[in-house]
C-alpha positions in Angstrom: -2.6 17.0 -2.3 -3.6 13.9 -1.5 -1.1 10.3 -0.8 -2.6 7.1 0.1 -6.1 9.1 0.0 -4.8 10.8 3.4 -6.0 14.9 2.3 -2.8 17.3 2.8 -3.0 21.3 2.3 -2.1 22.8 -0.5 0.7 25.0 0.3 2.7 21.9 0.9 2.3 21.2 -2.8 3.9 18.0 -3.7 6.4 18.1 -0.7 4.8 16.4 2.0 6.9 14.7 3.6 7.0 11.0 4.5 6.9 11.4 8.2 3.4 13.0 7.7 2.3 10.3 5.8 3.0 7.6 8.3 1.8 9.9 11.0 -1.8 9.8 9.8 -1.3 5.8 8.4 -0.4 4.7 12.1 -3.3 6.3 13.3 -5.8 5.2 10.7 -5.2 1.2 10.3 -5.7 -1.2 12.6 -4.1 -4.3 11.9 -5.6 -6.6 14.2 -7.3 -9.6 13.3 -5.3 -9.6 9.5 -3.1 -11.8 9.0 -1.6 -11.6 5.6 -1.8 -9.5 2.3 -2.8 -11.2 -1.1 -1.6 -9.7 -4.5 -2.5 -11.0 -7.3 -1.0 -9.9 -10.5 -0.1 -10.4 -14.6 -2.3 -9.8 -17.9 -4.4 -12.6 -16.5 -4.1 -12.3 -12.3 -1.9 -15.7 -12.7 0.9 -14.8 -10.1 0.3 -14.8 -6.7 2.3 -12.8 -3.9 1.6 -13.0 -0.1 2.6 -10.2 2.4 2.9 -10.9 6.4 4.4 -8.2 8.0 1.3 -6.7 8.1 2.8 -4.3 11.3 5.0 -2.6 8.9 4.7 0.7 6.4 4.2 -1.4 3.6 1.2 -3.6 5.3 -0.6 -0.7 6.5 -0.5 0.9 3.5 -2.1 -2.0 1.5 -4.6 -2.4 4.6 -5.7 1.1 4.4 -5.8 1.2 0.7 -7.6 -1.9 0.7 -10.3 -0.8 3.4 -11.0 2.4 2.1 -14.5 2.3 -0.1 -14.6 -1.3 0.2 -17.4 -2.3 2.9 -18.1 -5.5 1.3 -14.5 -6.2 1.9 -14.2 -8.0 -1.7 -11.0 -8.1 -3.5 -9.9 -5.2 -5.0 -7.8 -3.7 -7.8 -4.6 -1.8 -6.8 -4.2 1.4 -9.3 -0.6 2.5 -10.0 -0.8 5.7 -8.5 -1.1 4.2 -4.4 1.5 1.6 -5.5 4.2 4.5 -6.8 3.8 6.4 -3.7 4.0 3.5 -1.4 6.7 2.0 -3.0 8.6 5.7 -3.1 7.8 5.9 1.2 9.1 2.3 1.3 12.5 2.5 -0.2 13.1 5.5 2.1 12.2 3.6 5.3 15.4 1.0 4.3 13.2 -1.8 3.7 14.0 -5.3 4.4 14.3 -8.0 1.0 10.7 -9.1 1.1 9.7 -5.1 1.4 12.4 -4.7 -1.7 11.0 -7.2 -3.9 7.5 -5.8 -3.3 8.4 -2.3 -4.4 10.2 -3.7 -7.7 6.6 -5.1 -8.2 4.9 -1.7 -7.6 7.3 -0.1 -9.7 6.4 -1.9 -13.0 3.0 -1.1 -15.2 1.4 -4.9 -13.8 -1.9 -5.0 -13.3 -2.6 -5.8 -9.3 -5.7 -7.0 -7.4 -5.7 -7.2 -3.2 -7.2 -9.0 -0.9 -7.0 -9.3 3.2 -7.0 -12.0 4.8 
């Protein structure tokens, strides 16, 4: 099974539970020198939202995902799949209204493209 491309064994099967998941995200981001999170989204990229709390779930989550296969460090689109499961881990961590708002976002069929700044 895999969640925010972090590999978990089979015989968990879909049940992994959140705690595991932000075990290995702590240990896998570093958050230093970013500042904020760009998203960019619509039929034509024409809204613009911009994350801060880099520190929390949420940020890591979207810094991992946007590190990962990216060595040129170029903007990025976000599939649905990463943005279900970290929307489903945020709800559960009682996420604050900026967190809220975000997961609404995930939640819907939008096309997404990240940045990092």
């Amino acid at each position: 099974m895999f969640i925010l491309g972090f590999h978990f064994p089979a015989t968990e099967g879909n049940d992994v539970a959140f705690d595991k998941v932000i075990e290995k995200l702590d240990g896998a981001v570093d958050t230093s020198g970013v500042s904020k999170i760009v998203l960019t989204y619509g039929k034509k990229f024409e809204n613009t939202v911009e994350y801060s709390d880099v520190d929390s779930f949420i940020g890591k989550a979207l810094i991992h995902y946007f590190n990962e296969d990216n060595a040129e460090k170029k903007e990025k689109y976000f599939i649905y799949t990463n943005r279900y499961q970290i929307s489903e881990i945020a709800k559960s961590l009682t996420p604050n209204d900026e967190d809220t708002k975000l997961c609404r976002l995930f939640d819907s069929m939008e096309q997404f493209k990240i940045s990092v700044a």
